[in-house]
ZAKE-14576 format. One line per 3 residues: number of its first residue (from 1); for each residue x, y negated, z of C-alpha. Coordinates in steps of 0.25 Angstrom, whole numbers, m for minus. Layout:
BEGIN
NUM = X Y Z | ...
// end
This chain:
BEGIN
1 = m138 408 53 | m139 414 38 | m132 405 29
4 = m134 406 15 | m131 396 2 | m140 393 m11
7 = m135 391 m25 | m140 383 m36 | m148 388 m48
10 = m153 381 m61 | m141 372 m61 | m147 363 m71
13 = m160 359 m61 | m160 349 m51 | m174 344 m46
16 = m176 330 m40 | m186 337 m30 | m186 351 m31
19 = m196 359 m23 | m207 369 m19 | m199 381 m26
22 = m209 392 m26 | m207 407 m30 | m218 412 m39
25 = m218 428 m38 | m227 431 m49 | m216 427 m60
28 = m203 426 m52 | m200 413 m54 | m196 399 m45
31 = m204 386 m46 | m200 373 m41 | m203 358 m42
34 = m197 346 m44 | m205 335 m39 | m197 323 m43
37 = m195 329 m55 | m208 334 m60 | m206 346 m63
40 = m210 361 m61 | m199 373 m61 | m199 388 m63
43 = m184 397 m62 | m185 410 m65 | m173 416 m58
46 = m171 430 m66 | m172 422 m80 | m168 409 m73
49 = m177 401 m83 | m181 387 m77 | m193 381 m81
52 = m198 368 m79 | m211 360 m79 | m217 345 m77
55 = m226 344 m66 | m240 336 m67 | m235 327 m58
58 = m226 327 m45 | m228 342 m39 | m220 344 m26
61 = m223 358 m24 | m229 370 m29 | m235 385 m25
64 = m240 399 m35 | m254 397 m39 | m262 409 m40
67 = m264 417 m50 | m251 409 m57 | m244 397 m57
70 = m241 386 m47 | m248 375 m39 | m241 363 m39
73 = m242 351 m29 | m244 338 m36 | m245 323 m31
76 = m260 323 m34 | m262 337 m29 | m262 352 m35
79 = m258 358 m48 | m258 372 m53 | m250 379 m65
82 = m254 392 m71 | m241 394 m76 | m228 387 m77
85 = m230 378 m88 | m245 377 m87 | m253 362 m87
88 = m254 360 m71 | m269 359 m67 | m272 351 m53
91 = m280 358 m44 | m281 349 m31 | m278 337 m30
94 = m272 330 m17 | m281 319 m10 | m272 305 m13
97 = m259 304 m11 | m254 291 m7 | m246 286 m19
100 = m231 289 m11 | m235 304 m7 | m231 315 m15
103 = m234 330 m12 | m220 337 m6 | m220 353 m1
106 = m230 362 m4 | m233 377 m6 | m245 388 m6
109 = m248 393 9 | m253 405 15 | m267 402 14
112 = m268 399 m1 | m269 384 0 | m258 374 m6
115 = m250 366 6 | m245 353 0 | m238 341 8
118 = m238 327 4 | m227 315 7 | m224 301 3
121 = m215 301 m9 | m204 291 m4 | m193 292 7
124 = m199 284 17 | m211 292 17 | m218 294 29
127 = m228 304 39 | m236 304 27 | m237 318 19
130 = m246 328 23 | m248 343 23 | m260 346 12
133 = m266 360 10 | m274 364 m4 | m281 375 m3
136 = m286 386 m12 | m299 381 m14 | m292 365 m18
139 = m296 358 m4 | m284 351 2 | m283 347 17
142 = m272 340 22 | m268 348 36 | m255 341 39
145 = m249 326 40 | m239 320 45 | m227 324 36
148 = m217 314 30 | m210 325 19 | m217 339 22
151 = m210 351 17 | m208 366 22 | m221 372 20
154 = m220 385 21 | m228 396 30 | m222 408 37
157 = m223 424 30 | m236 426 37 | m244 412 33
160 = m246 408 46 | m235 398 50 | m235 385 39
163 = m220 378 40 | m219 365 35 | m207 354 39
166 = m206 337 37 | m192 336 31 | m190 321 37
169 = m194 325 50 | m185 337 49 | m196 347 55
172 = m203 360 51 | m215 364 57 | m222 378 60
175 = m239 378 59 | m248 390 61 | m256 391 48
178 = m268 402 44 | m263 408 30 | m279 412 27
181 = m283 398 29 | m272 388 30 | m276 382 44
184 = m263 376 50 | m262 379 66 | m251 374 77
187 = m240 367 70 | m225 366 77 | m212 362 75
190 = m205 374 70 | m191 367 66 | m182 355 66
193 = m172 354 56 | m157 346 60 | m158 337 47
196 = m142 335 49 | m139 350 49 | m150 358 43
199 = m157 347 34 | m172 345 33 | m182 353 29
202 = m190 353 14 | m196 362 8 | m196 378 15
205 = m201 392 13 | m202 405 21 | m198 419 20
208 = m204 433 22 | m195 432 37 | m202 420 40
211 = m188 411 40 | m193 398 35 | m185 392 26
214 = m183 377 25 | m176 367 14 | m167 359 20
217 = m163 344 11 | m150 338 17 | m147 351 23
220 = m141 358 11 | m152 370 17 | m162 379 18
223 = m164 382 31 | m170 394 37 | m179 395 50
226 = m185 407 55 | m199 406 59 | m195 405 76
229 = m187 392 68 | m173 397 69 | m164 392 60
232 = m158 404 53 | m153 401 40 | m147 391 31
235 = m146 390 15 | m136 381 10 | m141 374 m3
238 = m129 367 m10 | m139 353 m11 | m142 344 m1
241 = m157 344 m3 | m165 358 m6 | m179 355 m5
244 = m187 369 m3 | m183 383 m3 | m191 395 m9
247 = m189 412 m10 | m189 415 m23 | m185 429 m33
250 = m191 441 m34 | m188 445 m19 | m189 433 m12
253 = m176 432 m8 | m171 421 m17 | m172 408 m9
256 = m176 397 m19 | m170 380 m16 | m177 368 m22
259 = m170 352 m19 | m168 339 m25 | m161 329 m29
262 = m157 317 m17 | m154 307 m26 | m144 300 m17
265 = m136 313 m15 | m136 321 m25 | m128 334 m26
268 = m125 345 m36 | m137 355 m30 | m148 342 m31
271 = m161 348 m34 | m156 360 m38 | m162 373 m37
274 = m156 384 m26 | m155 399 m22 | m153 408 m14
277 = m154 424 m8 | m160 425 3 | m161 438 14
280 = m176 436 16 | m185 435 7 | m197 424 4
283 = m212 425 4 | m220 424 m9 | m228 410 m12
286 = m242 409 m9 | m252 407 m20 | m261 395 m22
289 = m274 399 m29 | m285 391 m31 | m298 396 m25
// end
């Protein structure tokens, strides 16, 4: 079992919500959200400048749009930015959200569209939220339901296995999925985390080995699964709610950590930004472009 520990970075910065960190490779540079907070941020870790944005209105996640800049996930559906500090311009919107549900995990897949979830904005949400997929051409069909906090979207190094977890249920599922067309396959149980030992799982990413690599709130984690669903690796992060982890630098083998705030436990790491080396390296984000 490879144990490793992450330190904190930008000392000053704590998120209510932080999430969907995303490496852009183009300019070398960390974004990030923080949905509570309304706000966009870009670390550049060789100058270490931190920049922050507003957000047009609650964005949960985000993804690189094609040529430049990112696609952000709303509450009333799809945003683009050309460059950091540009006006944000909707693309799509969502079919209406009940006046509880907000967007929550999201990223750019294999096949070029957007996958976006949706959950009720409360804590006694229920089997609500659903699994959405934008694509390239702006049609959205909804492929999955069920899901009470989705999170752990992520897909293997080939594109043809889709990851993605309920964090109540504790659960991480494995799907077949075409990375030409986006067509989901046989879906099963890939695995179960032990809530009291290892946490449960948030956000997630995957690296070029295949190990998948899951955020793990009231675990003080990330934990990491190889793709037979052996539990091979543990990074401590000195917070008990880190949210979503990402490979960043200009190798991929800096390992990027998003959390929150719990407001009812609070501890010195809360919605701080983490880090640490990693031995493997990441995969690049896909693009989102608009056909």
């Amino acid at each position: 079992m490879t144990a490793l520990t992450a330190t904190r970075i930008l000392p000053d910065h704590a998120a209510a919500l932080g999430e969907s960190p995303l490496w852009d490779d183009r300019n070398n540079c960390l974004y990030w959200v923080d949905i509570k907070g309304g706000e966009l941020h870009s670390y550049d870790p060789v100058s270490e400048t931190h920049k922050t944005a507003k957000t047009p209105e609650t964005v949960s996640s985000i993804g690189l749009f094609s040529p430049q800049g990112l696609v952000m996930a709303g509450r009333s559906g799809l945003w683009v930015i050309a460059a950091f500090d540009d006006t944000p311009k909707r693309v799509a919107q969502w079919p209406a959200l009940p006046d509880d549900t907000r967007t929550n995990d999201g990223k750019v897949g294999p096949d070029g569209a957007f996958w976006i979830s949706t959950m009720q904005d409360r804590d006694d949400r229920g089997p609500s939220g659903v699994i959405m997929r934008v694509a390239p051409d702006g049609t959205i069909t909804t492929p999955l339901k069920g899901f009470t906090t989705p999170n752990g979207i992520a897909w293997s190094p080939e594109g043809t296995r889709m990851y993605l977890c309920d964090t109540r249920a504790l659960w991480v599922d494995k799907i077949v999925f075409d990375p030409e067309t986006g067509a989901l396959g046989a879906r099963d149980r890939f695995v179960t985390l032990e809530s009291a030992t290892q946490g449960k799982p948030d956000g997630a990413t995957v690296d070029s080995a295949g190990t998948y690599w899951v955020a793990a709130p009231y675990g003080r984690a990330v934990q990491g699964f190889t793709p037979d669903g052996e539990h091979i690796a543990t990074i401590d992060v000195p917070t008990l709610m880190p949210t979503m982890p990402c490979f960043g630098g200009a190798d991929l083998t800096q390992l990027f950590i998003t959390s929150l705030v719990k407001q009812d436990a609070p501890d010195d790491g809360s919605g701080g930004l983490f880090t640490t080396h990693m031995a493997t390296r990441g995969l690049p984000a896909y693009r989102f472009e608009i056909s």
